[in-house]
N, CA, C, O and CB atoms as a CASP TS submission, in Angstrom:
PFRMAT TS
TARGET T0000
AUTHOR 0000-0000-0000
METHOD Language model
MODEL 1
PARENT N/A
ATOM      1  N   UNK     1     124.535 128.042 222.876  1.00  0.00           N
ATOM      2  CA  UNK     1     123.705 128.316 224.012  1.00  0.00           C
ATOM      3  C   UNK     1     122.629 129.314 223.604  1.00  0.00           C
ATOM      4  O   UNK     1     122.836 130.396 223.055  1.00  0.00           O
ATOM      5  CB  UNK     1     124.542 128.842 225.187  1.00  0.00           C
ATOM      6  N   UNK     2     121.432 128.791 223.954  1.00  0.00           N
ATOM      7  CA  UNK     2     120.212 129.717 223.572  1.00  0.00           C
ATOM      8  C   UNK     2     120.512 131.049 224.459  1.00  0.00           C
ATOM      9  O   UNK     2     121.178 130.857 225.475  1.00  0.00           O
ATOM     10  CB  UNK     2     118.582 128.960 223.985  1.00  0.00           C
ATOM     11  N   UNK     3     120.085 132.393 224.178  1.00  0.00           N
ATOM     12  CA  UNK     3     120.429 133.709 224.476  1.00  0.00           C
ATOM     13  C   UNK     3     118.805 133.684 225.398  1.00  0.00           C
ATOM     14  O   UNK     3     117.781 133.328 224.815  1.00  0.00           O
ATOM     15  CB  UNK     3     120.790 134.936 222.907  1.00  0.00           C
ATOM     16  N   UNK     4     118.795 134.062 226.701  1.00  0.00           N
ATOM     17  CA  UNK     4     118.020 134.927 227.831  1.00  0.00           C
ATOM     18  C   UNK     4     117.261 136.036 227.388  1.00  0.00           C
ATOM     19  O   UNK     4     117.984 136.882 226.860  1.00  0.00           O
ATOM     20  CB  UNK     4     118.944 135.519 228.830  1.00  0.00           C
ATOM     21  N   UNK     5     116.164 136.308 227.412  1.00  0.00           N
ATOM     22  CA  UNK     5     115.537 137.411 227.891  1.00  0.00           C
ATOM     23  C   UNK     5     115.897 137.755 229.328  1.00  0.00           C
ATOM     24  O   UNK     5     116.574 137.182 230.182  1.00  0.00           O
ATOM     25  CB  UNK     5     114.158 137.227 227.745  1.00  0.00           C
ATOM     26  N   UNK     6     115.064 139.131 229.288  1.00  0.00           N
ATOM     27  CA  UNK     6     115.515 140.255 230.293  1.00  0.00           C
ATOM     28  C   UNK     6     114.780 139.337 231.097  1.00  0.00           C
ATOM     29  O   UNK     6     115.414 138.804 232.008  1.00  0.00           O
ATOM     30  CB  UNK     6     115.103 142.032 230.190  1.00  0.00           C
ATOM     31  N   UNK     7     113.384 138.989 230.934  1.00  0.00           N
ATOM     32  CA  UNK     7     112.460 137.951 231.580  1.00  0.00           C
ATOM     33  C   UNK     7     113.147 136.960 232.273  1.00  0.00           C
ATOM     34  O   UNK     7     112.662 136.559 233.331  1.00  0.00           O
ATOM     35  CB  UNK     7     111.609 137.266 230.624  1.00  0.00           C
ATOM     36  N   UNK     8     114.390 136.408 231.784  1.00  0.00           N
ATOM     37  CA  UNK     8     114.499 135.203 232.407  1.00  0.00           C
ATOM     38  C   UNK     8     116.003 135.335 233.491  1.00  0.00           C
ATOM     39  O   UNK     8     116.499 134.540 234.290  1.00  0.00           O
ATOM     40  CB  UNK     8     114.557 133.971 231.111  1.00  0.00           C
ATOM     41  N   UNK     9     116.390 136.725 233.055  1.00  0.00           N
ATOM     42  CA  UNK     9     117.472 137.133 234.146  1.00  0.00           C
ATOM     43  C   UNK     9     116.932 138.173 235.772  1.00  0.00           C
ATOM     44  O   UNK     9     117.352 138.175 236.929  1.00  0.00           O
ATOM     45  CB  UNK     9     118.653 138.170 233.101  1.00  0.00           C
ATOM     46  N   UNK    10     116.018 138.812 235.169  1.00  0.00           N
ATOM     47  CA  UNK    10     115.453 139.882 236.243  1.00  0.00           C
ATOM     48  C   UNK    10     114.031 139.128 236.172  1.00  0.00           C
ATOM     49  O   UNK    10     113.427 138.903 235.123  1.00  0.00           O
ATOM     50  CB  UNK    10     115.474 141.811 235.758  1.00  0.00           C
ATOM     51  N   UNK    11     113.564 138.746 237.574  1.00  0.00           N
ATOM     52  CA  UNK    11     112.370 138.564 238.170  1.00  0.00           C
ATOM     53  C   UNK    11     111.634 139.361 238.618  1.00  0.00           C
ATOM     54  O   UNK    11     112.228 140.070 239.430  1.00  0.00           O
ATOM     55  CB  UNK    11     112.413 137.974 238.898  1.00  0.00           C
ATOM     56  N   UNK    12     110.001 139.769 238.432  1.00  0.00           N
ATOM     57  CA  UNK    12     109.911 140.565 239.196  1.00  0.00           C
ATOM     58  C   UNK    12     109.570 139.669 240.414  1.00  0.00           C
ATOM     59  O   UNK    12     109.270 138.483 240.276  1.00  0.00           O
ATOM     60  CB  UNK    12     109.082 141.589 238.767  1.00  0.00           C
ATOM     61  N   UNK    13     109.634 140.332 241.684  1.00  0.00           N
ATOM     62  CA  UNK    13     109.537 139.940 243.172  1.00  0.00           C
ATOM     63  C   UNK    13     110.510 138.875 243.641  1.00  0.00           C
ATOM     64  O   UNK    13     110.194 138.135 244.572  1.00  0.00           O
ATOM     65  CB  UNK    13     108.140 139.424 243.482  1.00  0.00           C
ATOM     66  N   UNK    14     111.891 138.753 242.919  1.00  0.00           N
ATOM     67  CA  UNK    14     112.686 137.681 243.240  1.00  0.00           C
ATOM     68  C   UNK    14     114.191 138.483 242.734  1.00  0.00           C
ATOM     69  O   UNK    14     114.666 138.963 241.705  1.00  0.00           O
ATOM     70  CB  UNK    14     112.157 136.122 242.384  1.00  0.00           C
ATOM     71  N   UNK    15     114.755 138.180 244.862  1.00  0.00           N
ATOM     72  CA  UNK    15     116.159 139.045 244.998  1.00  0.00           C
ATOM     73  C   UNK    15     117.383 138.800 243.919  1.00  0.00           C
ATOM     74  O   UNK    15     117.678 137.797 243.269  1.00  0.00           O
ATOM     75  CB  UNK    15     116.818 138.689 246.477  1.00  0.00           C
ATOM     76  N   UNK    16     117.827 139.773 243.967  1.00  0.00           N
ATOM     77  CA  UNK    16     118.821 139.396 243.230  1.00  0.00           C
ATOM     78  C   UNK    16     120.283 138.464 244.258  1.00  0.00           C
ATOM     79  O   UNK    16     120.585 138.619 245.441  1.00  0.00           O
ATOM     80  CB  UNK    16     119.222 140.910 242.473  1.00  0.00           C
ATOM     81  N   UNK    17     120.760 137.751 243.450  1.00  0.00           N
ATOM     82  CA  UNK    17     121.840 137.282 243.686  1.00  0.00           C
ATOM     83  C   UNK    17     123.351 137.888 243.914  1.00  0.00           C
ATOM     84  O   UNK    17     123.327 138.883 243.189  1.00  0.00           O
ATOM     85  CB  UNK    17     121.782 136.624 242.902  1.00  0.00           C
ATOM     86  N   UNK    18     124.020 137.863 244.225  1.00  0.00           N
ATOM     87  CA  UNK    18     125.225 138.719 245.134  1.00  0.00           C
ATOM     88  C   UNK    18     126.474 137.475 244.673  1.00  0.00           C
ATOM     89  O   UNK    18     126.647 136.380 245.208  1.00  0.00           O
ATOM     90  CB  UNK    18     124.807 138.893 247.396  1.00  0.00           C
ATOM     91  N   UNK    19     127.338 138.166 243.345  1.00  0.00           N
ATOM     92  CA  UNK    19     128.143 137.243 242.464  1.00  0.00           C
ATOM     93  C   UNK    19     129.743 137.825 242.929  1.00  0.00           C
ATOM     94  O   UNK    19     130.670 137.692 242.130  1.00  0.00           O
ATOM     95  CB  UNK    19     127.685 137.443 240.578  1.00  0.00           C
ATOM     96  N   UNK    20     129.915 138.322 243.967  1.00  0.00           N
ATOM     97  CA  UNK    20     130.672 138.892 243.939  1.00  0.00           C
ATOM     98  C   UNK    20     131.267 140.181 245.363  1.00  0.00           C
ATOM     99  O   UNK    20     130.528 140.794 246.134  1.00  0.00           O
ATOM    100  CB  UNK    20     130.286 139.157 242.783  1.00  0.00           C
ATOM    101  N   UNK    21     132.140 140.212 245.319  1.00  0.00           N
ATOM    102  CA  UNK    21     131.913 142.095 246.237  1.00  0.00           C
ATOM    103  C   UNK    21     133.839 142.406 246.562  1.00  0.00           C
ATOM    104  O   UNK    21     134.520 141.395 246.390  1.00  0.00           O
ATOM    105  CB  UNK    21     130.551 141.924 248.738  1.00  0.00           C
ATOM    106  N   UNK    22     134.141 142.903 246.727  1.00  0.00           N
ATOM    107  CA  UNK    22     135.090 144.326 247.355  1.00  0.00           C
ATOM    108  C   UNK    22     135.947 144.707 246.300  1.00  0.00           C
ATOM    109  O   UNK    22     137.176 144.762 246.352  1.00  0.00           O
ATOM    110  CB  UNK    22     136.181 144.031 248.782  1.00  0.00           C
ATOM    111  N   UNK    23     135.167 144.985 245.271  1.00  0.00           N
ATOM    112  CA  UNK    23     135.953 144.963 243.933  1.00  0.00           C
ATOM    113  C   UNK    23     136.470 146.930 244.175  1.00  0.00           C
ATOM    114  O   UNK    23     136.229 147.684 245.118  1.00  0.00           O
ATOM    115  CB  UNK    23     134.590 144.400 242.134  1.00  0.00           C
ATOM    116  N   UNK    24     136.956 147.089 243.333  1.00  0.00           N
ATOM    117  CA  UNK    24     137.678 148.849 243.624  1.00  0.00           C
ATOM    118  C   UNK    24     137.648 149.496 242.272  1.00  0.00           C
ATOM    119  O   UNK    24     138.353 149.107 241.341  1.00  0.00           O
ATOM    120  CB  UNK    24     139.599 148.935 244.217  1.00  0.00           C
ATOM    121  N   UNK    25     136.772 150.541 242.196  1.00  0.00           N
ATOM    122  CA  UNK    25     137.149 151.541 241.151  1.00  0.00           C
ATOM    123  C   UNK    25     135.977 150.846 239.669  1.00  0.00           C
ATOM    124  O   UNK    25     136.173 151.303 238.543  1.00  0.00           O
ATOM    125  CB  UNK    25     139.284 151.446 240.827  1.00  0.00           C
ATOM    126  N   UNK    26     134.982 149.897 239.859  1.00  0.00           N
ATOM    127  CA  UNK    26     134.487 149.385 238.672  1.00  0.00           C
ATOM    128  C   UNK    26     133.656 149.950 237.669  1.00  0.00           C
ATOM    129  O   UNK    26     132.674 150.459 238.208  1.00  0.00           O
ATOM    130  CB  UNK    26     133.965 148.503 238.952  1.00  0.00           C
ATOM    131  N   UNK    27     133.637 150.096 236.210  1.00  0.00           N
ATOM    132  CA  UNK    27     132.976 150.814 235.360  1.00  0.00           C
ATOM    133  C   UNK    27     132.535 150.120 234.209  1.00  0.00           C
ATOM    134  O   UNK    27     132.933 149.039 233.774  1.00  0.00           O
ATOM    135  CB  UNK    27     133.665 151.822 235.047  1.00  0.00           C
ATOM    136  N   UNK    28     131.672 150.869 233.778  1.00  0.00           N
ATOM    137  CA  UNK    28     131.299 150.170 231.920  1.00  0.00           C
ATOM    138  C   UNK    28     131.646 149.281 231.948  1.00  0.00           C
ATOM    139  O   UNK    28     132.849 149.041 232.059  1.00  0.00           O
ATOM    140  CB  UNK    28     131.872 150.623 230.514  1.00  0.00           C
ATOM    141  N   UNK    29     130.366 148.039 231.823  1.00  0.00           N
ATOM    142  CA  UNK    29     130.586 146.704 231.839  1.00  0.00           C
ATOM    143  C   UNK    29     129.944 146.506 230.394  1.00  0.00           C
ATOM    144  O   UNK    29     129.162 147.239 229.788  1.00  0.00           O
ATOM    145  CB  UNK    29     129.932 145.874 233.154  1.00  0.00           C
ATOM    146  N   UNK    30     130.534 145.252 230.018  1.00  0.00           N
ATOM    147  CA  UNK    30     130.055 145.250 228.312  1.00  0.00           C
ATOM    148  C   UNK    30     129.506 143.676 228.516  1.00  0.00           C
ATOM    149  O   UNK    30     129.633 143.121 229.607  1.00  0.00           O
ATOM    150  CB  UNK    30     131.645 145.496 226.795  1.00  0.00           C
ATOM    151  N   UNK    31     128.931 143.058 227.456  1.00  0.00           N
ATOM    152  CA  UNK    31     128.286 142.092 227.269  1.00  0.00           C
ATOM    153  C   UNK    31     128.893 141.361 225.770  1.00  0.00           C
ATOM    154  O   UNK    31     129.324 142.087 224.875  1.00  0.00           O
ATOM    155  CB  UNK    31     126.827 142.568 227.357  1.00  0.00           C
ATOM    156  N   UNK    32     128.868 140.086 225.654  1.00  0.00           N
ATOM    157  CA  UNK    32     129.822 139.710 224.429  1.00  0.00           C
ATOM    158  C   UNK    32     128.464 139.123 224.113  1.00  0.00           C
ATOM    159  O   UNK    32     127.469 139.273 224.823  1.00  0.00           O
ATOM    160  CB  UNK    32     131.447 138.668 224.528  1.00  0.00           C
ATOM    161  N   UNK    33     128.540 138.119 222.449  1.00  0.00           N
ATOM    162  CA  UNK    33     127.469 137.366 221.984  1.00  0.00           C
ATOM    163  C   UNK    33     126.557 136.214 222.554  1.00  0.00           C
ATOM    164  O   UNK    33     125.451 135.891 222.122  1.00  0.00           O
ATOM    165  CB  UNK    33     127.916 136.958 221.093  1.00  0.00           C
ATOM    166  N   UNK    34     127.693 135.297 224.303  1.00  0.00           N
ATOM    167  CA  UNK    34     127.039 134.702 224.336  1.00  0.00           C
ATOM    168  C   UNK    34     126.676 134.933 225.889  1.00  0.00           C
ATOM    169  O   UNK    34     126.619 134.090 226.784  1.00  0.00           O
ATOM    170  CB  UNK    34     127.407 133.654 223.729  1.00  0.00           C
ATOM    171  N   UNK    35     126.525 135.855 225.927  1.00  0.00           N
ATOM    172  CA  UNK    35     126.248 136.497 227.346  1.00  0.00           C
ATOM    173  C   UNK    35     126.868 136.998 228.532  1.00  0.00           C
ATOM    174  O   UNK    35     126.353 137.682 229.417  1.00  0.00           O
ATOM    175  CB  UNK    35     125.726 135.887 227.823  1.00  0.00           C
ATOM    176  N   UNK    36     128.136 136.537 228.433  1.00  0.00           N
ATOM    177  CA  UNK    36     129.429 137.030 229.270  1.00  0.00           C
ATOM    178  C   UNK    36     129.365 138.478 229.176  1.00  0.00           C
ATOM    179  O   UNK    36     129.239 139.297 228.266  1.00  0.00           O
ATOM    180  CB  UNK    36     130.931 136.487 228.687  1.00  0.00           C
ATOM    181  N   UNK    37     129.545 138.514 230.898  1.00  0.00           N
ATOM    182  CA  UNK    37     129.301 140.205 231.302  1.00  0.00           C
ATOM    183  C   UNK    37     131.391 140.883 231.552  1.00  0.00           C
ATOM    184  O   UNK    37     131.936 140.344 232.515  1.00  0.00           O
ATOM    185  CB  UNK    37     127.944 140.272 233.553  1.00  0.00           C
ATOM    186  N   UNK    38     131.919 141.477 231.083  1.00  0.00           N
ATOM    187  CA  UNK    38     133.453 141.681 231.381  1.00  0.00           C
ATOM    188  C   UNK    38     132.589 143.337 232.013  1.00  0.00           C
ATOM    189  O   UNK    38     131.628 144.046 231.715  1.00  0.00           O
ATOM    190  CB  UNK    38     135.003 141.617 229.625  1.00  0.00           C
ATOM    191  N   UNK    39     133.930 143.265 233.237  1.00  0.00           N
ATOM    192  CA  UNK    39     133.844 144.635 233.777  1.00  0.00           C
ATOM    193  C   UNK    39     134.962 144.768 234.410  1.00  0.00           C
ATOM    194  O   UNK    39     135.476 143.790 234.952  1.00  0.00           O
ATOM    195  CB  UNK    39     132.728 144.958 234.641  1.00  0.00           C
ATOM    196  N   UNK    40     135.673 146.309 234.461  1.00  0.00           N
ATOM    197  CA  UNK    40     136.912 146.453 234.552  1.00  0.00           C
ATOM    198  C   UNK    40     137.192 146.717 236.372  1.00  0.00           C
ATOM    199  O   UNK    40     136.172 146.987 237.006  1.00  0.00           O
ATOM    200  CB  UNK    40     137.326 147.690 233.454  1.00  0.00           C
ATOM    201  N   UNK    41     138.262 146.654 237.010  1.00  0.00           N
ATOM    202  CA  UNK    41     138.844 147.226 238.385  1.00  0.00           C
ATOM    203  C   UNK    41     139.686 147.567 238.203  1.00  0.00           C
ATOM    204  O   UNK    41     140.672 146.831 238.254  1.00  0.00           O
ATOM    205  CB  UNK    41     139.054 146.629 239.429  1.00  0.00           C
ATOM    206  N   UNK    42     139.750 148.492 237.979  1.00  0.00           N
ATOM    207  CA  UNK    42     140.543 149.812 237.676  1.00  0.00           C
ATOM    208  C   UNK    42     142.213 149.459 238.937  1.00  0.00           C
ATOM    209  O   UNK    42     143.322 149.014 238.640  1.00  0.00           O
ATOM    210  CB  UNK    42     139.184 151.630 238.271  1.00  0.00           C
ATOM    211  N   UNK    43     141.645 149.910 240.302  1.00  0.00           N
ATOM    212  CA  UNK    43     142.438 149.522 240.818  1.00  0.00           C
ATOM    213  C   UNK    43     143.288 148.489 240.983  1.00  0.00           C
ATOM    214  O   UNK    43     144.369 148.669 241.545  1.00  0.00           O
ATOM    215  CB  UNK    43     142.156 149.681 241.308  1.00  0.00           C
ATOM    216  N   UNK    44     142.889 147.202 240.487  1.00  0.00           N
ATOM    217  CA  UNK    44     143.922 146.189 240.687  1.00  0.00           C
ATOM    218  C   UNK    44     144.205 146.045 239.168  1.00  0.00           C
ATOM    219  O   UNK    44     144.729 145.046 238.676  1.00  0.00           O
ATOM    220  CB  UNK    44     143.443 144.743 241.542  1.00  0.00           C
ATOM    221  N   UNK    45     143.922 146.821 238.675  1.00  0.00           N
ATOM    222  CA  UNK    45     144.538 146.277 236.971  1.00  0.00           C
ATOM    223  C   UNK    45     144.191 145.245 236.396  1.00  0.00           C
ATOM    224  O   UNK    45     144.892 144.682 235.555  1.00  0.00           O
ATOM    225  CB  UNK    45     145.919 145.976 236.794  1.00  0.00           C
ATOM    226  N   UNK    46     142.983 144.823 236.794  1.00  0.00           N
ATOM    227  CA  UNK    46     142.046 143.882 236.026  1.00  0.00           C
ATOM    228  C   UNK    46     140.583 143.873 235.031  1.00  0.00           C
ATOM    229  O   UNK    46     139.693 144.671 235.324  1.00  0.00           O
ATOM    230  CB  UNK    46     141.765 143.240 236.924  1.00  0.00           C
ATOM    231  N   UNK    47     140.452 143.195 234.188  1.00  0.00           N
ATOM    232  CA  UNK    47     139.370 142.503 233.248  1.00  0.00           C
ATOM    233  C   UNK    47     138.752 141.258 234.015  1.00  0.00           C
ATOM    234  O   UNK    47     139.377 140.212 234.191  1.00  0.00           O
ATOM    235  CB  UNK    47     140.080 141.962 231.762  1.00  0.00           C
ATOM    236  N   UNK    48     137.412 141.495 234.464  1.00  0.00           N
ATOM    237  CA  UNK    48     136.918 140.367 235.009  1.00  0.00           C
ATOM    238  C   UNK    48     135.535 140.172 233.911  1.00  0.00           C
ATOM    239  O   UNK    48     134.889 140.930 233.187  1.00  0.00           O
ATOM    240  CB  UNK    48     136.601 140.587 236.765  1.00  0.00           C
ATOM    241  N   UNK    49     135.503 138.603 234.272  1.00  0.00           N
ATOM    242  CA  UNK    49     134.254 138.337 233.804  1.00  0.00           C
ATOM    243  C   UNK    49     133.538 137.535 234.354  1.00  0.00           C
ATOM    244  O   UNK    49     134.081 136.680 235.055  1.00  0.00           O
ATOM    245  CB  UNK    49     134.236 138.024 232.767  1.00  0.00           C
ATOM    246  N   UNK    50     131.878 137.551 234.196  1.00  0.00           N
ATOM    247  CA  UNK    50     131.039 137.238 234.765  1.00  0.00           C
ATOM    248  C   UNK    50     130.013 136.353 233.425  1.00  0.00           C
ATOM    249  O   UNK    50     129.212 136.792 232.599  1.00  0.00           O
ATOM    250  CB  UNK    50     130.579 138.535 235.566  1.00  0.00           C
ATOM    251  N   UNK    51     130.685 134.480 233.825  1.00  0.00           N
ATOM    252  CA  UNK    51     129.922 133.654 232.945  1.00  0.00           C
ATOM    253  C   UNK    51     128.777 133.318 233.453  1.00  0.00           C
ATOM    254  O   UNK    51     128.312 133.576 234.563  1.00  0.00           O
ATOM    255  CB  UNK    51     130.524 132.553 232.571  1.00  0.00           C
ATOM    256  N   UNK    52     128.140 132.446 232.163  1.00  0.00           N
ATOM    257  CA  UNK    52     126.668 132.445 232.196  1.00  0.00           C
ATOM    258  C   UNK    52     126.023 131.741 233.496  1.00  0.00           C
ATOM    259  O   UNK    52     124.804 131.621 233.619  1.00  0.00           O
ATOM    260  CB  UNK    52     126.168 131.723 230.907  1.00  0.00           C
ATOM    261  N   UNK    53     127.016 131.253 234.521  1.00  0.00           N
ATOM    262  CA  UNK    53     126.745 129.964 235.782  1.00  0.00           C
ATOM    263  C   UNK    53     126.662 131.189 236.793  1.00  0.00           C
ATOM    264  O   UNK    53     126.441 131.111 238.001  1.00  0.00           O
ATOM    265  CB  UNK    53     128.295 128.472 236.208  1.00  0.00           C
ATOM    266  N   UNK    54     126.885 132.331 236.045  1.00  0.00           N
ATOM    267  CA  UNK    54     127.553 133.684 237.456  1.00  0.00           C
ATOM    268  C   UNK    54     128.677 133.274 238.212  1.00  0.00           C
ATOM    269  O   UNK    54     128.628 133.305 239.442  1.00  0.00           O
ATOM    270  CB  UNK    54     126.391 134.043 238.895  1.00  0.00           C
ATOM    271  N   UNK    55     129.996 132.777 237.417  1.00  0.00           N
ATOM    272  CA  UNK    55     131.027 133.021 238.097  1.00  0.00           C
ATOM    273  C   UNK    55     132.072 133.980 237.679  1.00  0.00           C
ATOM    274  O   UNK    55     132.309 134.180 236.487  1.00  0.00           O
ATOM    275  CB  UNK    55     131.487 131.977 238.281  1.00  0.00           C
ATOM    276  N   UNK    56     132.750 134.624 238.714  1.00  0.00           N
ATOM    277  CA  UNK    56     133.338 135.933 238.342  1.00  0.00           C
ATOM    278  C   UNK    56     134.968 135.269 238.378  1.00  0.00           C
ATOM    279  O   UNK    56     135.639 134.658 239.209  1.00  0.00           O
ATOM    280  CB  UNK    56     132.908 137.402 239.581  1.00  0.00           C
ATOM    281  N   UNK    57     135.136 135.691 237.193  1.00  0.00           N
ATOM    282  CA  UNK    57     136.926 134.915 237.204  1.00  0.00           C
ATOM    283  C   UNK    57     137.862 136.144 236.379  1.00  0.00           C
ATOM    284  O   UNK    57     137.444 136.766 235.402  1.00  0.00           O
ATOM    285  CB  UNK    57     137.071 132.944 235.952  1.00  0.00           C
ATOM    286  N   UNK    58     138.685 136.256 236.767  1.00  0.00           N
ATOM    287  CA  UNK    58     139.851 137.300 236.085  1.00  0.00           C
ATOM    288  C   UNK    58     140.127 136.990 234.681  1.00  0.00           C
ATOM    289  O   UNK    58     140.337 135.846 234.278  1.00  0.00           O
ATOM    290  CB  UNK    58     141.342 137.217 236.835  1.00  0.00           C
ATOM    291  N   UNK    59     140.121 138.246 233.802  1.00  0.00           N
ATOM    292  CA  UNK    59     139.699 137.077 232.198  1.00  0.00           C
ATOM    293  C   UNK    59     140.767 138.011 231.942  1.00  0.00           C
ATOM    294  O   UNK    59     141.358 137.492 230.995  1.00  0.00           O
ATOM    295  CB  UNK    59     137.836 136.968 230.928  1.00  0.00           C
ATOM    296  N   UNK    60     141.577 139.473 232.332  1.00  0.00           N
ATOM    297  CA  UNK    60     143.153 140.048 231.716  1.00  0.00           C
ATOM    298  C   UNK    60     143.523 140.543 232.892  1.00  0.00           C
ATOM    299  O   UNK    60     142.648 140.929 233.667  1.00  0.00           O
ATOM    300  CB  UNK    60     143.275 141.320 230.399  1.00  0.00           C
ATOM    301  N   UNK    61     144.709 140.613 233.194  1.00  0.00           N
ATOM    302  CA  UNK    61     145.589 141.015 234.430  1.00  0.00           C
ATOM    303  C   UNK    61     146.305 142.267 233.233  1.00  0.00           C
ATOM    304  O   UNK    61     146.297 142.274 232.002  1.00  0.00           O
ATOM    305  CB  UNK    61     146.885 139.437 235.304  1.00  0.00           C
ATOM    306  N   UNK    62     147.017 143.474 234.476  1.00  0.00           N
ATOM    307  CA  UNK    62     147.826 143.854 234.301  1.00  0.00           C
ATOM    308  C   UNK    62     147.416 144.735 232.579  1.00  0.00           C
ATOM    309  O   UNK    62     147.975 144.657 231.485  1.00  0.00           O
ATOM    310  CB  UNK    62     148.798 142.739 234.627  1.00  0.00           C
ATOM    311  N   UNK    63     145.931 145.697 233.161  1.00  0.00           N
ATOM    312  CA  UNK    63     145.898 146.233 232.200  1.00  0.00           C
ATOM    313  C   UNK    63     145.651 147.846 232.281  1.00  0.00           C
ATOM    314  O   UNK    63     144.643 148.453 231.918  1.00  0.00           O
ATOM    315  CB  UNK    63     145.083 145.524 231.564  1.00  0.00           C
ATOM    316  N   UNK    64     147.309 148.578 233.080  1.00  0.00           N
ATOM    317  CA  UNK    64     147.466 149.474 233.229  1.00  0.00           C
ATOM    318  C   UNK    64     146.292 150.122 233.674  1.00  0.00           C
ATOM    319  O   UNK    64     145.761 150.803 232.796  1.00  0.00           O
ATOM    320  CB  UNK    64     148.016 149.775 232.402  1.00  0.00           C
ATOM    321  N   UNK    65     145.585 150.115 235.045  1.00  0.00           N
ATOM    322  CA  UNK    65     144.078 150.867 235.358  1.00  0.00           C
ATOM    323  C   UNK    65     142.896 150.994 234.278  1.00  0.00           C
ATOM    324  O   UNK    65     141.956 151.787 234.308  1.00  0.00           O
ATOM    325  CB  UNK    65     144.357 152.389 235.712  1.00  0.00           C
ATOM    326  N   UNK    66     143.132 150.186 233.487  1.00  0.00           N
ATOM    327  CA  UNK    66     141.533 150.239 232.397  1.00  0.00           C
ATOM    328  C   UNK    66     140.423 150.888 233.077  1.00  0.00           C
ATOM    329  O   UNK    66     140.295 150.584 234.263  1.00  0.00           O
ATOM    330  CB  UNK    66     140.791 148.578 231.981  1.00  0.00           C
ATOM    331  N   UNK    67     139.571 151.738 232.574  1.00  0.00           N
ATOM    332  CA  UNK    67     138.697 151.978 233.237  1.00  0.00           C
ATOM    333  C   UNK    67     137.395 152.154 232.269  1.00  0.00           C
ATOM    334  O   UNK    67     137.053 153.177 231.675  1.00  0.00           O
ATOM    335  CB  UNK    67     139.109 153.016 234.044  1.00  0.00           C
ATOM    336  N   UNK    68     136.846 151.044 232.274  1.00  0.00           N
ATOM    337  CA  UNK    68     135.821 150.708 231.588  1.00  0.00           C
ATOM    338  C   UNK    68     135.869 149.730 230.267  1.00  0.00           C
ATOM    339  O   UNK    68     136.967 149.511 229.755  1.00  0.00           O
ATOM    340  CB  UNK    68     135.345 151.854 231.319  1.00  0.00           C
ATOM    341  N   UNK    69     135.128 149.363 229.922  1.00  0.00           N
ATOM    342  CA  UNK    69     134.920 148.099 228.478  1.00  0.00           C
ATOM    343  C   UNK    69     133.692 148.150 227.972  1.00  0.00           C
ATOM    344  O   UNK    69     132.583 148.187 228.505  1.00  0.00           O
ATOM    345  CB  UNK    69     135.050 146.380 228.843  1.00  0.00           C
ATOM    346  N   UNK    70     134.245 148.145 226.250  1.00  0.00           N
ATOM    347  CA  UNK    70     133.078 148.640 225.254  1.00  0.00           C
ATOM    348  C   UNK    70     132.971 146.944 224.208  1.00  0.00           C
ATOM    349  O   UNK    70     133.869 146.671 223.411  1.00  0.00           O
ATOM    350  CB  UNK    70     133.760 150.487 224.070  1.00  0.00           C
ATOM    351  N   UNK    71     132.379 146.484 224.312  1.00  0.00           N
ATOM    352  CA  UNK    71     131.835 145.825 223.239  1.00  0.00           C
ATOM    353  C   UNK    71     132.164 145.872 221.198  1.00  0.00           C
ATOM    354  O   UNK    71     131.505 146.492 220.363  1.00  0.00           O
ATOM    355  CB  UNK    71     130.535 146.278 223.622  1.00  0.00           C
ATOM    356  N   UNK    72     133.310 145.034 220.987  1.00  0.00           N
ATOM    357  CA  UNK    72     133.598 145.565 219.435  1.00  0.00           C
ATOM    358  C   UNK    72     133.157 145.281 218.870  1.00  0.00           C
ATOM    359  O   UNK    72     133.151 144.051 218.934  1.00  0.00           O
ATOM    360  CB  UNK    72     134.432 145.527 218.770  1.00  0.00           C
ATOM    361  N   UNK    73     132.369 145.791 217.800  1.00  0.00           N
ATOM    362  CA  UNK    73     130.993 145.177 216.774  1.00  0.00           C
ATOM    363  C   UNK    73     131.808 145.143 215.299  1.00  0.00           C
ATOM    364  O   UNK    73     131.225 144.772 214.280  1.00  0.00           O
ATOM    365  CB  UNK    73     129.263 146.518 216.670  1.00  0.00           C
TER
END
């Protein structure tokens, strides 16, 4: 999959889209190679991620309150 510019994700004069909501406690979101956004909820003990279609799906359960995700190079 060809990789996005900032250009082709952020518009200027065009709203953003709403992928999501009543998430609890969320931090440091990281980005992998092919654009997948993972960001943690602390409170429910989850790893979510956000694919390239913008759907948000649970990608690790049950990871003792994580609070935040770094990118391993």
């Amino acid at each position: 999959m060809k990789a996005r510019g900032a250009g082709e994700i952020l518009v200027a004069g065009k709203p953003w889209d709403l992928l999501g909501q009543g998430y609890q406690l969320t931090a440091d979101s990281a980005v992998d190679k092919d654009g997948n956004v993972y960001f943690t909820d602390a409170r429910t003990n989850r790893i979510l991620k956000i694919d390239l279609e913008g759907k948000v799906r649970t990608w690790k359960e049950e990871t003792n309150g994580t609070h935040g995700v770094a990118q391993n190079r």
